[in-house]
C-alpha positions as CSV (number, residue, x, y, z in Angstrom):
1,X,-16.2,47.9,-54.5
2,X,-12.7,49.5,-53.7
3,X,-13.2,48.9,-49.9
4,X,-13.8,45.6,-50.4
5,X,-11.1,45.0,-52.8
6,X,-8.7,46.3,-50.5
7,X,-9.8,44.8,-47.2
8,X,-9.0,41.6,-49.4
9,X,-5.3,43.4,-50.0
10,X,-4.9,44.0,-46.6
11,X,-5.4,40.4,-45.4
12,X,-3.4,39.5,-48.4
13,X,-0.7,41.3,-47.1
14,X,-0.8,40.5,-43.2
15,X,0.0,36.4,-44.4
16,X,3.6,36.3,-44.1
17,X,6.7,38.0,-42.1
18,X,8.6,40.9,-44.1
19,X,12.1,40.2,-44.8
20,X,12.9,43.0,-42.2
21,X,11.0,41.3,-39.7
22,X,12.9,38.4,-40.2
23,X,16.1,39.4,-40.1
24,X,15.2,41.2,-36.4
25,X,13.6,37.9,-35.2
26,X,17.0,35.9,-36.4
27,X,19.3,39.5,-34.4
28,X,17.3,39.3,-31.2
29,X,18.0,35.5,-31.0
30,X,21.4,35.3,-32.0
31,X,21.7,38.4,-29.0
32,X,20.1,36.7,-26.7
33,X,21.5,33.4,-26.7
34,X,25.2,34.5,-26.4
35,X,24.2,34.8,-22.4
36,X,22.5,31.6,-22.7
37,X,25.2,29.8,-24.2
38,X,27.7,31.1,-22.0
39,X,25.9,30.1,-18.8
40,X,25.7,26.7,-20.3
41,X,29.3,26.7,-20.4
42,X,30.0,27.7,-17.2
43,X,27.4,25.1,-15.6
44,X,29.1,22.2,-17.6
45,X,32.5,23.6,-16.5
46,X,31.2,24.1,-12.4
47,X,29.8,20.4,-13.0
48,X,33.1,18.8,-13.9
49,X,35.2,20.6,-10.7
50,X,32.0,20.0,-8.7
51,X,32.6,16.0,-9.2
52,X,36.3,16.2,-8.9
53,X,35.8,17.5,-5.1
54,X,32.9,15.4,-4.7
55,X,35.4,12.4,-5.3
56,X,38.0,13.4,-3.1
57,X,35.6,14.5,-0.3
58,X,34.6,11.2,-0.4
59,X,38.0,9.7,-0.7
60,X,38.8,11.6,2.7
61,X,35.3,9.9,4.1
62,X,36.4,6.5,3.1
63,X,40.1,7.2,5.0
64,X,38.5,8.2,7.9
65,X,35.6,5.3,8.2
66,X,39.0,2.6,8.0
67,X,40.9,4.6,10.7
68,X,38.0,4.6,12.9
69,X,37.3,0.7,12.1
70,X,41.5,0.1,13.0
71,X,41.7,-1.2,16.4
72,X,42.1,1.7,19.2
73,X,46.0,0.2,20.3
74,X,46.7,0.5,16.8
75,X,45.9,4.1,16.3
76,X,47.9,4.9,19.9
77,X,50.8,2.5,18.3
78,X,50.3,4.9,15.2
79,X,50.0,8.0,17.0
80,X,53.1,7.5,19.1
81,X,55.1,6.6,16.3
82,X,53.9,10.2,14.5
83,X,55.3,11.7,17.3
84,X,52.4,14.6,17.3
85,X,49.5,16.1,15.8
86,X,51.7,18.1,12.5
87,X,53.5,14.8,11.6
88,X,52.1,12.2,9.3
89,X,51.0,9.2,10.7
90,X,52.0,5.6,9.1
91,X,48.2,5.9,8.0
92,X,49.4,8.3,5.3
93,X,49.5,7.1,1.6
94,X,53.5,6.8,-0.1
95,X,54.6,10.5,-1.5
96,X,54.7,9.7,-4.4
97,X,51.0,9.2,-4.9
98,X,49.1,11.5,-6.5
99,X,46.5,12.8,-4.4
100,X,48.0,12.2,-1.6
101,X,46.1,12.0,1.8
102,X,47.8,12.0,4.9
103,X,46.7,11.1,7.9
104,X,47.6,13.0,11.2
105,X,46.9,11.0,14.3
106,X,47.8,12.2,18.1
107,X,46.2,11.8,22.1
108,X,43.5,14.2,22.8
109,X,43.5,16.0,26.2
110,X,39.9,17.6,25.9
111,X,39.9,18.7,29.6
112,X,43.4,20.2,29.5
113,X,44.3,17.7,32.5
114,X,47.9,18.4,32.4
115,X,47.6,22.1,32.3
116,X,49.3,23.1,29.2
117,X,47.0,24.2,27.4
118,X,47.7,21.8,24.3
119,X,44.8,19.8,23.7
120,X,47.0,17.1,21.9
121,X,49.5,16.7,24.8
122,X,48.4,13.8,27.8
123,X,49.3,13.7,31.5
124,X,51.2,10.6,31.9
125,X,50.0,9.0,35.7
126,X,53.2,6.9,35.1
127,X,51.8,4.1,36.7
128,X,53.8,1.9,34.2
129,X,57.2,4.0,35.4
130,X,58.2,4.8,31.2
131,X,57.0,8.8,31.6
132,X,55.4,7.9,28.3
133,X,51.6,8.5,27.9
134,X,51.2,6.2,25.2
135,X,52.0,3.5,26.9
136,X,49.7,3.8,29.9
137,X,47.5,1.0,31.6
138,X,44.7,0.3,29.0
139,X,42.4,1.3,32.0
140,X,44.2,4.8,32.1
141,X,41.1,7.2,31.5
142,X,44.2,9.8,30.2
143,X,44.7,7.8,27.0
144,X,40.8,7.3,25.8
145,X,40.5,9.7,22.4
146,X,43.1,9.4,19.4
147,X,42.4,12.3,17.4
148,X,42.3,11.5,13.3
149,X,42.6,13.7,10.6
150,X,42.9,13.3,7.2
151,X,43.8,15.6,4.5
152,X,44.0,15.9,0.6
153,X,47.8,17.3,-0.3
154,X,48.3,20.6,-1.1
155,X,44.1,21.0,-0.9
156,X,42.0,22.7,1.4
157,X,40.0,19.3,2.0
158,X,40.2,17.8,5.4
159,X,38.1,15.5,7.8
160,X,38.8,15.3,11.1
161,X,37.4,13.0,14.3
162,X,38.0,11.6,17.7
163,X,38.0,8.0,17.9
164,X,37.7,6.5,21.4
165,X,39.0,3.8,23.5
């Protein structure tokens, strides 16, 4: 009768979690999600800067789709009046804006045609008799690609294309 008593102690006692075990249970978890909890923090942290680029990256895409829909003498009009590729063209928004993007515009030599090796200088054929490449015959193969690029101020963002003739 003893064995049977305390196989019904036994079972009696195996019910419920000690106090000790309890108190582990509760250490473990408070250890373990610190980690958890901090990588939680840094993915809602990554997700807010993530979207802040996302919006100016597409900022810059928007900029560039309206330069490229601008008629081609405009750009050259614009481009000429830049004066080269490291000014800002009149494409550019005020300075005073925040978030600035500036838009850099210039003619694109691709096959080096007047032998300076500057891809964004153009032989001028002078066959309208100014020594200006801008302003060369609209049939002037010279003058066919505006090179476009737009940039975020004082970011590493920028988008760049060549828009044709």
């Amino acid at each position: 009768m003893t064995a049977a008593r305390d196989g019904r102690c036994a079972a009696h006692r195996q019910r419920g979690l000690s106090y000790v075990e309890v108190v582990v249970a509760v250490a473990l978890l408070a250890v373990a999600l610190v980690p958890v909890l901090d990588g939680l923090q840094m993915g809602v942290q990554s997700a807010s800067v993530n979207g802040d680029v996302v919006q100016q990256q597409t900022a810059l895409q928007t900029r560039l789709r309206s330069i490229q829909a601008e008629p081609f003498a405009a750009l050259v009009a614009a481009a000429q009046a830049a004066g080269g590729a490291n000014n800002p063209s009149t494409y550019s928004d005020p300075t005073s804006q925040a978030d600035r993007i500036v838009v850099y515009l210039s003619a694109y030599d691709p096959d080096n045609d007047d032998g300076d090796g500057d891809m964004f200088t153009v032989a001028d054929p002078n066959g309208d008799g100014d020594n200006n490449p801008y302003t060369s015959a609209d049939t002037d193969p010279e003058l066919a690609l505006i090179w476009a690029q737009v940039v975020l101020e004082n970011s590493p963002l920028a988008l760049h294309t060549l828009v044709r003739r």
